[in-house]
C-alpha positions as protocol buffer text, in pm:
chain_id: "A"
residue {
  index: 1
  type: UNK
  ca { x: -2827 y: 646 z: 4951 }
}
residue {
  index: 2
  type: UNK
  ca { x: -2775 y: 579 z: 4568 }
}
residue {
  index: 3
  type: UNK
  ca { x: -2681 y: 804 z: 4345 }
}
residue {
  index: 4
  type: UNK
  ca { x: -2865 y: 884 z: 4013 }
}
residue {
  index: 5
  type: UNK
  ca { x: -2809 y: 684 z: 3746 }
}
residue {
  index: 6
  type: UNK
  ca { x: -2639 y: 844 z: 3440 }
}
residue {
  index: 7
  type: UNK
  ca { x: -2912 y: 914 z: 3217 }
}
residue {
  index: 8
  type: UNK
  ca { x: -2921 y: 1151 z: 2867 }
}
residue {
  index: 9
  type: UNK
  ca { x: -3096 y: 1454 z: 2939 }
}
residue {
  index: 10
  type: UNK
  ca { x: -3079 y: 1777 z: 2812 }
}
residue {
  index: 11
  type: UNK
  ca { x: -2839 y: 2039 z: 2927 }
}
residue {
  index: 12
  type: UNK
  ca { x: -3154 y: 2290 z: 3095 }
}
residue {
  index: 13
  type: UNK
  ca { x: -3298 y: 2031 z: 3232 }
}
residue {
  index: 14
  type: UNK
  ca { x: -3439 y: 2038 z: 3581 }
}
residue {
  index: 15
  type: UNK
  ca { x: -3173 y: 1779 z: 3697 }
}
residue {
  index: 16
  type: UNK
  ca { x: -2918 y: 1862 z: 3502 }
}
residue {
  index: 17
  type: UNK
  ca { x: -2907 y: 2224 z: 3689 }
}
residue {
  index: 18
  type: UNK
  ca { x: -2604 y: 2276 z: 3965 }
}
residue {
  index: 19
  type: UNK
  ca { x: -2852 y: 2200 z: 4272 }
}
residue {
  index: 20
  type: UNK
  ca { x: -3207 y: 1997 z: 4192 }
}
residue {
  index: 21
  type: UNK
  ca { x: -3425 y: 1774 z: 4410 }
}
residue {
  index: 22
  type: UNK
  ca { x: -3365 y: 1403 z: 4368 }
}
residue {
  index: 23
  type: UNK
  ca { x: -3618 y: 1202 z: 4565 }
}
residue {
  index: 24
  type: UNK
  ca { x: -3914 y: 1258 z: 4856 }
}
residue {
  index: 25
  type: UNK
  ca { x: -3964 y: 990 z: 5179 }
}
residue {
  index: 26
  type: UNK
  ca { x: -4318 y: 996 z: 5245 }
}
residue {
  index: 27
  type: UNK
  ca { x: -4457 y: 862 z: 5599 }
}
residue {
  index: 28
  type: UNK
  ca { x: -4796 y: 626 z: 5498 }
}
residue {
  index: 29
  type: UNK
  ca { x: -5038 y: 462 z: 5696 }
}
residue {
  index: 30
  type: UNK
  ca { x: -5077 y: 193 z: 5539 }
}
residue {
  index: 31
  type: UNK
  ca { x: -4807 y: 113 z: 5318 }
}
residue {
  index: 32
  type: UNK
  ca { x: -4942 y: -160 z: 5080 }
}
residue {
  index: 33
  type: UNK
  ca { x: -5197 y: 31 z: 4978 }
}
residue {
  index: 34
  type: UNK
  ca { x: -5026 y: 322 z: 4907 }
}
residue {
  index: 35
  type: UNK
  ca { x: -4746 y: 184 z: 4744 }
}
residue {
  index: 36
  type: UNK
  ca { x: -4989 y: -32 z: 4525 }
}
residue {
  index: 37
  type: UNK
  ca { x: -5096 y: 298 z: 4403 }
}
residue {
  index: 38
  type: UNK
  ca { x: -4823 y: 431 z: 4313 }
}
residue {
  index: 39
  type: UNK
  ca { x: -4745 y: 141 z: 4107 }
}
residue {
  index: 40
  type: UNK
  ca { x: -5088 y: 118 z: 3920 }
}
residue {
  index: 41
  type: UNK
  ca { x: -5178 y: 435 z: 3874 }
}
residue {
  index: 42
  type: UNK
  ca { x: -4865 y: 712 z: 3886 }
}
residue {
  index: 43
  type: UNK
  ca { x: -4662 y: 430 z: 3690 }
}
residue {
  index: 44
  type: UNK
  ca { x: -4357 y: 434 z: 3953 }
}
residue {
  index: 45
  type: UNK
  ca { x: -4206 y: 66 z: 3948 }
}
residue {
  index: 46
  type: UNK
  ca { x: -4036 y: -119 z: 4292 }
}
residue {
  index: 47
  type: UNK
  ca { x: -3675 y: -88 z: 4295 }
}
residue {
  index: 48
  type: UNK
  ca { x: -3612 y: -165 z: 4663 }
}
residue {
  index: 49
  type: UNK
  ca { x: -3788 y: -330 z: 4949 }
}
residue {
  index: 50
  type: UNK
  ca { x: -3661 y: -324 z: 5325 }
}
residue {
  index: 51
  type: UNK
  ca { x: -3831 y: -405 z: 5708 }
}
residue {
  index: 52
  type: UNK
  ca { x: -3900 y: -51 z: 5698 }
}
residue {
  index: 53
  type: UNK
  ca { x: -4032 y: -3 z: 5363 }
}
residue {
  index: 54
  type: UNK
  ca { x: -4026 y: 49 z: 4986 }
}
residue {
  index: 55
  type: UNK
  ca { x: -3828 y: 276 z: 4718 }
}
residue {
  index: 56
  type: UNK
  ca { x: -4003 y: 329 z: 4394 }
}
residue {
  index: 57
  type: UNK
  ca { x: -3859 y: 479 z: 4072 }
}
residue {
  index: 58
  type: UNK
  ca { x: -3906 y: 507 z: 3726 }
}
residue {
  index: 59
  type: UNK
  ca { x: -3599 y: 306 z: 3483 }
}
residue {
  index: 60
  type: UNK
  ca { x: -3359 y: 264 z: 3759 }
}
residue {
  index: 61
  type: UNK
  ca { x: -3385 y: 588 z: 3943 }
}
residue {
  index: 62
  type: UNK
  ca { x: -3495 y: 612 z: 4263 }
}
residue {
  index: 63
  type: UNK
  ca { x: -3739 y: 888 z: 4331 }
}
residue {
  index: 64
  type: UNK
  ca { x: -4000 y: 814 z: 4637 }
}
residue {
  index: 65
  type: UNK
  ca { x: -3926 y: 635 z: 4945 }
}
residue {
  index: 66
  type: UNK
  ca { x: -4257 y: 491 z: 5157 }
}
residue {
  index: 67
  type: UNK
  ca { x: -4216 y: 364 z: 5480 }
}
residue {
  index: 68
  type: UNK
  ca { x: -4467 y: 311 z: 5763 }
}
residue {
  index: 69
  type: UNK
  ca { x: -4479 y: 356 z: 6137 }
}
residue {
  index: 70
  type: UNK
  ca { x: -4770 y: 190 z: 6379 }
}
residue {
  index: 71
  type: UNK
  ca { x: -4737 y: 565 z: 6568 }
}
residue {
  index: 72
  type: UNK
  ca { x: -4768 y: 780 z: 6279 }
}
residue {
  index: 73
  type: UNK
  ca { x: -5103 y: 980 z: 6297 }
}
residue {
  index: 74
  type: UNK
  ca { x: -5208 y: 1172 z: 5959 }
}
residue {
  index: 75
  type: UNK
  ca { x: -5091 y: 1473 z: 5962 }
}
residue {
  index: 76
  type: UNK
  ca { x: -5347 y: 1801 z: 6000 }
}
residue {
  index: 77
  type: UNK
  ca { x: -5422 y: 1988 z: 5671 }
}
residue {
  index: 78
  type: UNK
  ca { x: -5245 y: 2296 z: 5791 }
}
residue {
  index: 79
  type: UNK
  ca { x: -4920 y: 2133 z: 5923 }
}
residue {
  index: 80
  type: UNK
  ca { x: -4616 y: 2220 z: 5738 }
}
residue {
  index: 81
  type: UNK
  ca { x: -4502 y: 1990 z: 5516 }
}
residue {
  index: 82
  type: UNK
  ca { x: -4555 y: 1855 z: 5126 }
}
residue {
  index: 83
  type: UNK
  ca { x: -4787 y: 2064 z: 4904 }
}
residue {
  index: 84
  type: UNK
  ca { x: -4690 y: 1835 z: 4637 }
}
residue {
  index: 85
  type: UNK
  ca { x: -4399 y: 1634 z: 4491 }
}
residue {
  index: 86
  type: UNK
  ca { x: -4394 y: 1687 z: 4129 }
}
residue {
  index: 87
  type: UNK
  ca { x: -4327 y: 1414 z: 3886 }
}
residue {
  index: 88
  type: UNK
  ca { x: -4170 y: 1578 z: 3546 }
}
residue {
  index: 89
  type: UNK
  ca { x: -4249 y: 1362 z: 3234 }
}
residue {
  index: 90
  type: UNK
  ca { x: -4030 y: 1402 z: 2924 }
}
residue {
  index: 91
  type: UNK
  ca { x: -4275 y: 1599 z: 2709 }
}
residue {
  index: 92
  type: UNK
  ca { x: -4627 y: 1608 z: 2649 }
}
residue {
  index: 93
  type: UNK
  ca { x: -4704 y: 1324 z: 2468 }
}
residue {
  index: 94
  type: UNK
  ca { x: -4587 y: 1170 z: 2806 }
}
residue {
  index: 95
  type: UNK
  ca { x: -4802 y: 1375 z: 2976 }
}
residue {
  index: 96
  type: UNK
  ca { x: -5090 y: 1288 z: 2739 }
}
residue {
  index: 97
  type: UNK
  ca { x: -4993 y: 917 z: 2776 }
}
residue {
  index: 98
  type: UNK
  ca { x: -5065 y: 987 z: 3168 }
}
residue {
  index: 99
  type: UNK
  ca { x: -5383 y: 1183 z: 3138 }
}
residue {
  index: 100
  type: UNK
  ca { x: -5563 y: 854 z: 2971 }
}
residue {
  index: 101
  type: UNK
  ca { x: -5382 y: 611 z: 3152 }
}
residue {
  index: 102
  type: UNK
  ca { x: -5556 y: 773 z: 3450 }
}
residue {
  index: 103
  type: UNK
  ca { x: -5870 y: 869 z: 3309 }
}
residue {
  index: 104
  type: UNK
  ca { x: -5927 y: 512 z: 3218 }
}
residue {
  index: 105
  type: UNK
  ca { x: -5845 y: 434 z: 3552 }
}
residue {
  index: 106
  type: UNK
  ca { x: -6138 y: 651 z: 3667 }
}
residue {
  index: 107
  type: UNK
  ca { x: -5869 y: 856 z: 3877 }
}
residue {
  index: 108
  type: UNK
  ca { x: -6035 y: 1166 z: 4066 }
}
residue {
  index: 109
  type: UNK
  ca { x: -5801 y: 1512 z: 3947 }
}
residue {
  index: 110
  type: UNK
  ca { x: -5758 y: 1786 z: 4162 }
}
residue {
  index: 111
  type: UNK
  ca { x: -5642 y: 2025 z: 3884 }
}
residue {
  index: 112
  type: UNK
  ca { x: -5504 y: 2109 z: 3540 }
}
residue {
  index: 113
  type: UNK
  ca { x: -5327 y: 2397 z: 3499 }
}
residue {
  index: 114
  type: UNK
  ca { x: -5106 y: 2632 z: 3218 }
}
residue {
  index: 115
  type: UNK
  ca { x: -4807 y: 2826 z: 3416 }
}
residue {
  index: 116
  type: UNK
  ca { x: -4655 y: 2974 z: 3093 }
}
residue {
  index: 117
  type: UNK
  ca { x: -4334 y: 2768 z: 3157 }
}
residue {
  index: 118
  type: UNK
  ca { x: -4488 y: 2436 z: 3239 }
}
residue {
  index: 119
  type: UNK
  ca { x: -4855 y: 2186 z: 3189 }
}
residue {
  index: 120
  type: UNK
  ca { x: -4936 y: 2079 z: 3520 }
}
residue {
  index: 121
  type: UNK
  ca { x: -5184 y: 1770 z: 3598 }
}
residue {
  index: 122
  type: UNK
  ca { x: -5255 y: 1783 z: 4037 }
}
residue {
  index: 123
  type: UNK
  ca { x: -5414 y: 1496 z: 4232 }
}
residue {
  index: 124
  type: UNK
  ca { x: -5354 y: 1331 z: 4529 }
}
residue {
  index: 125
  type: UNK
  ca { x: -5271 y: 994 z: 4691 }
}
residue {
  index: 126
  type: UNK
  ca { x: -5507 y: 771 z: 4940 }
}
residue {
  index: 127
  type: UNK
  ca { x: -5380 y: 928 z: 5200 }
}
residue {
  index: 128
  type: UNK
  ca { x: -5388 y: 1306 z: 5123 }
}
residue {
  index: 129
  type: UNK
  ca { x: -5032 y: 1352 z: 4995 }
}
residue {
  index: 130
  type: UNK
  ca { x: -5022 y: 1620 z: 4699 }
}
residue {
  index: 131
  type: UNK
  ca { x: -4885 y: 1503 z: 4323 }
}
residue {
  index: 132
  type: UNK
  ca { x: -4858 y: 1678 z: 4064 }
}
residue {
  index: 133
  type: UNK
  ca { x: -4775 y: 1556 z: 3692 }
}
residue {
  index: 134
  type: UNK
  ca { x: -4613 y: 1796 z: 3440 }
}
residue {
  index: 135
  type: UNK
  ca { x: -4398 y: 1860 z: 3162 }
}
residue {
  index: 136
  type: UNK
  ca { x: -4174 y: 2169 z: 3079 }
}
residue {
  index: 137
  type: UNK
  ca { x: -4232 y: 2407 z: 2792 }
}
residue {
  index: 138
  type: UNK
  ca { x: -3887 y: 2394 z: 2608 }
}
residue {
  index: 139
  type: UNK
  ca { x: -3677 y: 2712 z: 2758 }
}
residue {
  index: 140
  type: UNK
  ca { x: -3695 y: 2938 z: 2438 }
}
residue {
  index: 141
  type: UNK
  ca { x: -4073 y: 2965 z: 2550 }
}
residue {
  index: 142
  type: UNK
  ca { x: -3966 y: 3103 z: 2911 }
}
residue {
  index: 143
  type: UNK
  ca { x: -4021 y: 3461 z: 2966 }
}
residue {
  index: 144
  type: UNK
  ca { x: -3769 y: 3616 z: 3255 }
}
residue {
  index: 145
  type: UNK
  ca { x: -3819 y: 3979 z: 3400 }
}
residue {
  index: 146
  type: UNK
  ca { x: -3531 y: 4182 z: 3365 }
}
residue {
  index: 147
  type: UNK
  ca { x: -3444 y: 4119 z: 3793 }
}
residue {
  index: 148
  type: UNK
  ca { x: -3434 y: 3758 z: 3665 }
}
residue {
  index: 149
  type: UNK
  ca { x: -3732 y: 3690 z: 3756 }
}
residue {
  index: 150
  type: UNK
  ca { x: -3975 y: 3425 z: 3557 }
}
residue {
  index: 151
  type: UNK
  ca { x: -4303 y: 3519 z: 3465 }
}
residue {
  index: 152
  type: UNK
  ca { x: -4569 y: 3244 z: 3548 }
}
residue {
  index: 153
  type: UNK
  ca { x: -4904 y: 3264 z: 3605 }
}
residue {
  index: 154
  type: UNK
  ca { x: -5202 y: 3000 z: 3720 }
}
residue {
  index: 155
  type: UNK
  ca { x: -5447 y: 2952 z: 3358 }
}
residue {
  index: 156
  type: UNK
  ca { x: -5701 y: 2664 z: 3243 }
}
residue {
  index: 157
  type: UNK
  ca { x: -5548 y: 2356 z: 3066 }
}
residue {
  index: 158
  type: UNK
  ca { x: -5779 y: 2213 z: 2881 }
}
residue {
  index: 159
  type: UNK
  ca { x: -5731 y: 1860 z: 2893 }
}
residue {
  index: 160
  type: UNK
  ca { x: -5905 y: 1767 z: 2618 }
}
residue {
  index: 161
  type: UNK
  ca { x: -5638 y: 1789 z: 2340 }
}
residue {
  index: 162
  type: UNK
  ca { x: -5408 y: 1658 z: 2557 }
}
residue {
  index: 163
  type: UNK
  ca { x: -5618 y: 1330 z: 2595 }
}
residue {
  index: 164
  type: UNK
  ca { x: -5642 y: 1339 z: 2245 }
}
residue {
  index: 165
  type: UNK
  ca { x: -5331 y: 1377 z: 2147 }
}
residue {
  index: 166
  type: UNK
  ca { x: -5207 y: 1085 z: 2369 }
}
residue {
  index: 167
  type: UNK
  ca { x: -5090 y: 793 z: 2251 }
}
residue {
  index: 168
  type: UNK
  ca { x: -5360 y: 477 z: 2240 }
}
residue {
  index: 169
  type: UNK
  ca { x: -5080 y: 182 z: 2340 }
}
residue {
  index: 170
  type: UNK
  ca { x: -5150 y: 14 z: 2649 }
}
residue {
  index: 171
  type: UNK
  ca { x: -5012 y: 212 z: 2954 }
}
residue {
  index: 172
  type: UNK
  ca { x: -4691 y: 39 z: 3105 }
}
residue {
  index: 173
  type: UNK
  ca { x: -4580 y: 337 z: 3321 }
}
residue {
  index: 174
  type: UNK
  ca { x: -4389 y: 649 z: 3334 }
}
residue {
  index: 175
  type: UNK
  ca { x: -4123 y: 724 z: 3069 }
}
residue {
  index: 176
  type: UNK
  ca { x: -3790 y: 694 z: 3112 }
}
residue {
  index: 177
  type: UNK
  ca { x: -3661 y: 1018 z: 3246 }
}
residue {
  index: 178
  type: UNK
  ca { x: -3951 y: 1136 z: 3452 }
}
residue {
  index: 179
  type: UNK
  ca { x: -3798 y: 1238 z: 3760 }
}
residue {
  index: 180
  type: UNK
  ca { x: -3878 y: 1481 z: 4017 }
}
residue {
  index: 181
  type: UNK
  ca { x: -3863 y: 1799 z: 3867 }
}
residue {
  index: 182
  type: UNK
  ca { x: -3955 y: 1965 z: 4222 }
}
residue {
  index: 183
  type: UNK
  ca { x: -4144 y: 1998 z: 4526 }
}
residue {
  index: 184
  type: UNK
  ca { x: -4369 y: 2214 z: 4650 }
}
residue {
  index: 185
  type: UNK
  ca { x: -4393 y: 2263 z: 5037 }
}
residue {
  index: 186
  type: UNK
  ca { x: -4620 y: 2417 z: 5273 }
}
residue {
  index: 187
  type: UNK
  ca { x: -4435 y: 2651 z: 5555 }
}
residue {
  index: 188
  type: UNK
  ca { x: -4566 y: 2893 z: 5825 }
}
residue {
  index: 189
  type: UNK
  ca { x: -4376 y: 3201 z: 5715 }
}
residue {
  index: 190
  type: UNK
  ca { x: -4243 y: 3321 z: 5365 }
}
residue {
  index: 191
  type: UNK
  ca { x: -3968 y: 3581 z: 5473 }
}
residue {
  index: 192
  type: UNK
  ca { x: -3836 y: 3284 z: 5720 }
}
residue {
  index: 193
  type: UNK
  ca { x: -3854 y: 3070 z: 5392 }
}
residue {
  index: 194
  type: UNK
  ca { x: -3671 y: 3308 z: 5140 }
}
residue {
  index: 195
  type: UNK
  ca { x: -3396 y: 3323 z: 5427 }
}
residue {
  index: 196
  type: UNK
  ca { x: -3367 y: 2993 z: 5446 }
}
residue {
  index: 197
  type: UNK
  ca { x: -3381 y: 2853 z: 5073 }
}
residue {
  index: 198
  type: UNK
  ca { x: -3223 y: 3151 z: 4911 }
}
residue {
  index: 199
  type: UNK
  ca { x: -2962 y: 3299 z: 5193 }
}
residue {
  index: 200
  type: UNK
  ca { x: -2859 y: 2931 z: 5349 }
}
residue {
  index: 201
  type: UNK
  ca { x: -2928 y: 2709 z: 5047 }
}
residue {
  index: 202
  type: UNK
  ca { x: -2823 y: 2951 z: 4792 }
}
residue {
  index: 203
  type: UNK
  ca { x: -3120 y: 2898 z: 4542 }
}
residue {
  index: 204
  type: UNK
  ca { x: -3220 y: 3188 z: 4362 }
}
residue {
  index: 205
  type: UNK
  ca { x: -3561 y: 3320 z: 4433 }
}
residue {
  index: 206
  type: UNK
  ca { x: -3742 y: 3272 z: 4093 }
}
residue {
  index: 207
  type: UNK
  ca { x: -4090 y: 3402 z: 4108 }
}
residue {
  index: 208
  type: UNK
  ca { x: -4354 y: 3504 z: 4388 }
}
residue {
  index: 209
  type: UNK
  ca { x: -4668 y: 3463 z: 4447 }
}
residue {
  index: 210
  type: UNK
  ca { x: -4915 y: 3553 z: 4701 }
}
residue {
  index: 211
  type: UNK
  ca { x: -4816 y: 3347 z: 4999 }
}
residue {
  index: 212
  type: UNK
  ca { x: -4599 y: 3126 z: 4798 }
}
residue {
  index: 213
  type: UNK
  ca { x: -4213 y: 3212 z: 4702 }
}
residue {
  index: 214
  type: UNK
  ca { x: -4096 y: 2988 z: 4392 }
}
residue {
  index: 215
  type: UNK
  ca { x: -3691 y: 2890 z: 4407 }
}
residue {
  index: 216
  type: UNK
  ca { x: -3437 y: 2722 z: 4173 }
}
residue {
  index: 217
  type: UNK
  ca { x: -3053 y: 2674 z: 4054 }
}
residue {
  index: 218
  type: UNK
  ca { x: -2965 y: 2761 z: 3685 }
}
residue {
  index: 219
  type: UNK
  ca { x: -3258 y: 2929 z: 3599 }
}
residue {
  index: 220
  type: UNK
  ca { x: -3482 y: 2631 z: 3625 }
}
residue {
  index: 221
  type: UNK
  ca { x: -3841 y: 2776 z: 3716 }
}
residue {
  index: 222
  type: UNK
  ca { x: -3858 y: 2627 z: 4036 }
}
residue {
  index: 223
  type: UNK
  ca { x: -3697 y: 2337 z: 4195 }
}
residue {
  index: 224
  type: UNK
  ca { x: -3854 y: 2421 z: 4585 }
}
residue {
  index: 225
  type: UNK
  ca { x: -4178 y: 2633 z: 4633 }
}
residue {
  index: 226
  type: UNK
  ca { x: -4284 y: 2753 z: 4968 }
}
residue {
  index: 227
  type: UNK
  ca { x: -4618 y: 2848 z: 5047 }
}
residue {
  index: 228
  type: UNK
  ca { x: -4813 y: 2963 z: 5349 }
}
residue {
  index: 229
  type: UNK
  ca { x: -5192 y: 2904 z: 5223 }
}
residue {
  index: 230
  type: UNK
  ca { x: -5301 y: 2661 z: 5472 }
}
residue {
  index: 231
  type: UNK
  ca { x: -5009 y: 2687 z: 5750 }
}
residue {
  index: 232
  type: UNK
  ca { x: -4955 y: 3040 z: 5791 }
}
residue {
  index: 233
  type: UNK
  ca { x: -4788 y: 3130 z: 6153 }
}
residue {
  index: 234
  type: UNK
  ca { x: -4816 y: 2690 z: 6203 }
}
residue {
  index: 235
  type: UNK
  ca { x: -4584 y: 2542 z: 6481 }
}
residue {
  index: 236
  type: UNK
  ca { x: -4325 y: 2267 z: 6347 }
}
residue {
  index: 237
  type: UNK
  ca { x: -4443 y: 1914 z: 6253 }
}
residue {
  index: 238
  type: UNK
  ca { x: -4412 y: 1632 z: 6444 }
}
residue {
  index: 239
  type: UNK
  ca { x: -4219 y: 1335 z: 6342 }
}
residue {
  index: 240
  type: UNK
  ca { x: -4467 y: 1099 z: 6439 }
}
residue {
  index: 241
  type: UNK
  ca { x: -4712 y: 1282 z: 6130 }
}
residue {
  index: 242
  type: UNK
  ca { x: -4786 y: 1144 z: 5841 }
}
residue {
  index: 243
  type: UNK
  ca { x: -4648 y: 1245 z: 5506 }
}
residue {
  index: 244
  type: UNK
  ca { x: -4309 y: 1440 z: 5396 }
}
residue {
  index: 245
  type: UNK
  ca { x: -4023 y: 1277 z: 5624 }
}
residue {
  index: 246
  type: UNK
  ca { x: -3781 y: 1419 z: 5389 }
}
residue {
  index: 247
  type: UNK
  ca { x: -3653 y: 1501 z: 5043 }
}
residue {
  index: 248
  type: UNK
  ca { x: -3290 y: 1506 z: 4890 }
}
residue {
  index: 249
  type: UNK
  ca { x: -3133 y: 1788 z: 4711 }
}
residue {
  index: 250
  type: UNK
  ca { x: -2820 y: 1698 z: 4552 }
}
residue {
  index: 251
  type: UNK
  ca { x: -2546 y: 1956 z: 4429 }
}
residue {
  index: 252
  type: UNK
  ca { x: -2315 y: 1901 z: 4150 }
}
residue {
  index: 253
  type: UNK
  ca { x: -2066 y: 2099 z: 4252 }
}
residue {
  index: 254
  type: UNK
  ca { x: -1901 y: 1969 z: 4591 }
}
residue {
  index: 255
  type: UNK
  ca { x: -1813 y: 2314 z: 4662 }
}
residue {
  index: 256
  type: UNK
  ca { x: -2168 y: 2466 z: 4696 }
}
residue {
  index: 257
  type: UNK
  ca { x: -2273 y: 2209 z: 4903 }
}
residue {
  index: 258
  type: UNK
  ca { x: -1961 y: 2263 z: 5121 }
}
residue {
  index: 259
  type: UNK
  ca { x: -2024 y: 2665 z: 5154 }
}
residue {
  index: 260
  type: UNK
  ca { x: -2426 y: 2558 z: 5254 }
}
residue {
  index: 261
  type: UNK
  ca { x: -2262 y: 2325 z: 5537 }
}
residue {
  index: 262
  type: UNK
  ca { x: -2079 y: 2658 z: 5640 }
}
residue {
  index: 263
  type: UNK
  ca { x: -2363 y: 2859 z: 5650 }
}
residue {
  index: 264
  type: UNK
  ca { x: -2583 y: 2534 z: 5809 }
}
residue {
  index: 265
  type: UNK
  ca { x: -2312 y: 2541 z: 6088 }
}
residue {
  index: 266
  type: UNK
  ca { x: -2301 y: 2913 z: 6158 }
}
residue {
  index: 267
  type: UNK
  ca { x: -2598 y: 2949 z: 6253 }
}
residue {
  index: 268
  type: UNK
  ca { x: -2596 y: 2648 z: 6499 }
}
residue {
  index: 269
  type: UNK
  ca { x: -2809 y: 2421 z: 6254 }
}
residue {
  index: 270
  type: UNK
  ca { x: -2726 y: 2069 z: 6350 }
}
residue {
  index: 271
  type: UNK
  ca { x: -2643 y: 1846 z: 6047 }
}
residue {
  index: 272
  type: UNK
  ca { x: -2520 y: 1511 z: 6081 }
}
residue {
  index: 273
  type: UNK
  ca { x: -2287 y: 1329 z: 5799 }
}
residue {
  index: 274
  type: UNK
  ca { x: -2367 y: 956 z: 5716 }
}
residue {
  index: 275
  type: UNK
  ca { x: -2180 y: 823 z: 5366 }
}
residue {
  index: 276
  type: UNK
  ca { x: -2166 y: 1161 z: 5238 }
}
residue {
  index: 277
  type: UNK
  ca { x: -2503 y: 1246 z: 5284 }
}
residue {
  index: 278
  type: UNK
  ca { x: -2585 y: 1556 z: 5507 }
}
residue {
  index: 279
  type: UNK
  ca { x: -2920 y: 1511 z: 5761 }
}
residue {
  index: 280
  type: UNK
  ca { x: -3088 y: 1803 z: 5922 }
}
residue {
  index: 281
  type: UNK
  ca { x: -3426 y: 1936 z: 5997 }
}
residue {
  index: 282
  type: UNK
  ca { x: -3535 y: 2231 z: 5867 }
}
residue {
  index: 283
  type: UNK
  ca { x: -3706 y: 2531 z: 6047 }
}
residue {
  index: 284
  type: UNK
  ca { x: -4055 y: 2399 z: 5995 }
}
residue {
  index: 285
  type: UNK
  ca { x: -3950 y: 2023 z: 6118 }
}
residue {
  index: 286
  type: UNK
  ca { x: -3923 y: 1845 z: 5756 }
}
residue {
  index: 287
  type: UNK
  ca { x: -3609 y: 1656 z: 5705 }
}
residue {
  index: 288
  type: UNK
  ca { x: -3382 y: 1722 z: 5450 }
}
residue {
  index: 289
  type: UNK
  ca { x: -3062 y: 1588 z: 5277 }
}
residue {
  index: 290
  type: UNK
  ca { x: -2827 y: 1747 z: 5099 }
}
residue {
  index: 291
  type: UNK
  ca { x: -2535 y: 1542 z: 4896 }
}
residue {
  index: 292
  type: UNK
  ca { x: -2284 y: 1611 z: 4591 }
}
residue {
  index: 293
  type: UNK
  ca { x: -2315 y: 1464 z: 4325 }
}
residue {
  index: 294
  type: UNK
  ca { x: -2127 y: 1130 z: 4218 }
}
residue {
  index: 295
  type: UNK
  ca { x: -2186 y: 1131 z: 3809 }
}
């Protein structure tokens, strides 16, 4: 697994935090199409192709893995699994740049919406798989609670001045420095999740909401949501589903990730080691892969 490339970014950034998400491995059915897609339309560019599949980024960085499998079967709405895998653009005349890119694409949104911290654009993929698009609010605009909480909320964007603002250049993808900024899953239970993110992972527990419980390192908004909206009480996902095989969090501090390997191994979680890279499954039967960071 690569590292990230050394890029400029600001010192609050999502990935510049001590523990952020680095890339997603989605499961497809049919993996020209999809990747095809993400090429035209999210503005992801190929970095890597293999017999098992393709690894698309944005400048160098690699951020979403697709590979195929003639026995995968799409997963059920209410398995657990990806929500969404959020794509963070620069700023929003990035985000702007998007909006028309895919309006003049004729590209079917799900959602716009204002969390106080963040602009968020949702849609979806071919085959189901939740995106959103988004930029940050600079920090100096975050509200926290006085337990350290953050204080979002769900309100209108109106898209309009967004689209206007944008830029009127021809589109030729994202900007560099969109990266993941985080992902949003969909569990059966939220104390089981706030055990596992926050006591075993060691991400703070940002913000809550109904059925949903929002977590991060450095006092990022959220780098992992959980939410039980559509899989409350669901049994694990199969590997042979469709969608979110696995995602990466990477530490920056070798340290943390070595007291989460402690915890991992107390309580009889089996994680296996390959280059550096540490594999397990997590209680709802996504993958996931924890690593220090190289840079």
């Amino acid at each position: 697994m690569q590292s990230e490339p050394v890029t400029t970014l600001p010192a609050d950034h999502a990935v510049a935090m001590p523990a952020f998400v680095e890339r997603a491995h989605l499961v497809v059915q049919d993996l020209p199409m999809v990747s095809a897609w993400y090429q035209r339309i999210l503005g992801l560019a190929p970095l890597e192709t293999s017999a098992s599949g393709e690894t698309l980024g944005v400048a160098g960085r690699p951020l979403l893995t697709l590979t195929t499998d003639t026995n995968a079967a799409r997963a059920p709405r209410n398995a657990p699994g990806l929500f969404h895998t959020a794509f963070l653009v620069p700023d929003r005349r990035e985000l702007g740049r998007w909006l028309a890119h895919a309006a003049n694409n004729g590209i079917r949104l799900q959602g716009a919406s204002d969390h106080l911290v963040s602009e968020a654009i949702y849609l979806a993929d071919p085959e189901g798989n939740g995106i959103e698009v988004y930029r940050d609010r600079p920090r100096r605009e975050w509200r926290y609670e006085a337990d350290g909480a953050i204080a979002m909320n769900t309100l209108p964007l109106d898209l309009q001045p967004l689209f206007d603002e944008a830029p009127k250049e021809g589109w030729s993808g994202l900007a560099d420095g969109t990266v993941i900024g985080h992902i949003h899953l969909q569990v059966s239970d939220i104390p089981q999740a706030d055990d596992f993110f926050r006591d075993v992972l060691g991400l703070d527990l940002m913000a809550r909401y109904p059925g949903a419980s929002f977590f991060a390192s450095g006092k990022y908004h959220h780098h992992v949501a959980a939410n039980i909206w559509n899989s409350r009480g669901a049994p694990q996902r199969q590997a042979t589903m469709t969608g979110l095989s696995d995602y990466t969090i990477r530490f920056r501090e070798a340290d943390r990730l070595a007291t989460v390997i402690g915890k991992l191994d107390e309580l009889l979680i089996p994680v296996r080691e390959e280059g550096g890279v540490h594999r397990l499954t997590d209680p709802w039967g996504i993958g996931l892969n924890l690593a220090a960071s190289t840079a």
